[in-house]
VEXDREN-2710 file (C-alpha; in Angstrom, 1 decimal):
% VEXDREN-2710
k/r/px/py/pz
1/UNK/0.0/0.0/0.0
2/UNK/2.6/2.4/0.9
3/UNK/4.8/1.6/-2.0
4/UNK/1.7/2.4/-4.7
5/UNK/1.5/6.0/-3.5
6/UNK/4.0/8.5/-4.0
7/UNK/3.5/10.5/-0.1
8/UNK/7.3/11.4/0.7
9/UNK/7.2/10.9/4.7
10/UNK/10.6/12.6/6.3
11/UNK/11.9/11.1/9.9
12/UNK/10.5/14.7/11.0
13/UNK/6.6/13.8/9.8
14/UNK/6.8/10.9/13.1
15/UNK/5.6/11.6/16.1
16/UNK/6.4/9.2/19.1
17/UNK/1.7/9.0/19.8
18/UNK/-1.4/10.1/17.6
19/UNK/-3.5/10.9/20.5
20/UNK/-2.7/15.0/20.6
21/UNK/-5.1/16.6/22.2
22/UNK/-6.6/17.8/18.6
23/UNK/-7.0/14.4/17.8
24/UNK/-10.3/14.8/16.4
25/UNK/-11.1/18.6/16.1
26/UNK/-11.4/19.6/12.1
27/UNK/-9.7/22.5/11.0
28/UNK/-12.0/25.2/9.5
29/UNK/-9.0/27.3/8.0
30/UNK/-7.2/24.3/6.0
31/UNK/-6.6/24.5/2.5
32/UNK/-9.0/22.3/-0.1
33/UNK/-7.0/19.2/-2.0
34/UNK/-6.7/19.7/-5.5
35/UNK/-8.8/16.9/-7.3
36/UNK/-5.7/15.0/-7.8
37/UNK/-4.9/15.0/-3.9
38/UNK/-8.7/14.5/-3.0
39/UNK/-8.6/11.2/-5.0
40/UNK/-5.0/9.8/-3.5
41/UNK/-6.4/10.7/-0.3
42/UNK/-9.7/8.8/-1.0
43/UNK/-8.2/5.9/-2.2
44/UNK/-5.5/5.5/0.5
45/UNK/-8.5/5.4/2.7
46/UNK/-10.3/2.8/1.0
47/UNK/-7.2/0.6/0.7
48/UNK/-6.5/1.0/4.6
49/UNK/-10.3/0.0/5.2
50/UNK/-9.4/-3.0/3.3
51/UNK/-6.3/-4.3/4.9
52/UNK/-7.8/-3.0/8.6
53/UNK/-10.8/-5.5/7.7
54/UNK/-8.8/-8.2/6.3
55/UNK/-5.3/-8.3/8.6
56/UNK/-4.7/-5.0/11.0
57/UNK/-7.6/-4.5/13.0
58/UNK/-5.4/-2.6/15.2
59/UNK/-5.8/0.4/12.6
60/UNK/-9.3/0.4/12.3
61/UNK/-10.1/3.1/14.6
62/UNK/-6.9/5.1/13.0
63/UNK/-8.7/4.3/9.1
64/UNK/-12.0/5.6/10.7
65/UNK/-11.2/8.9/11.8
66/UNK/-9.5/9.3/8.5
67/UNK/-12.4/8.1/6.8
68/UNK/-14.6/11.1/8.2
69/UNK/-12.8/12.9/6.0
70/UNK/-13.6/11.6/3.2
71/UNK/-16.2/13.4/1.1
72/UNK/-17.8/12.2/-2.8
73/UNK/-15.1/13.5/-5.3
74/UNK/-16.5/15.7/-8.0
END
């Protein structure tokens, strides 16, 4: 999955937990994807819905906050 998508991470994009305390708060001022991004985005969601189903449950709750993201590309 990660070697299908071309997201450059650096060592500085890790952080040691993803439970900050603006976990779930959405951020009104963000910029909008470009189509391109919004459908890269989408489909690295779908694909990590698939393997949290099928072999990582562990992820699933990460995939599903992600996932409220996700809005119909036009």
């Amino acid at each position: 999955m990660i070697d299908n998508h071309s997201v450059n991470l650096k060592k500085s994009d890790t952080t040691m937990t993803p439970a900050s305390s603006d976990l779930m708060s959405r951020d009104d001022d963000a910029k909008i994807l470009s189509k391109k991004r919004k459908e890269q985005y989408h489909n690295i969601v779908e694909e990590g819905i698939f393997v949290a189903k099928r072999s990582r449950p562990d992820i699933q709750s990460t995939i599903a906050v992600l996932a409220t993201r996700v809005k119909g590309i036009k």
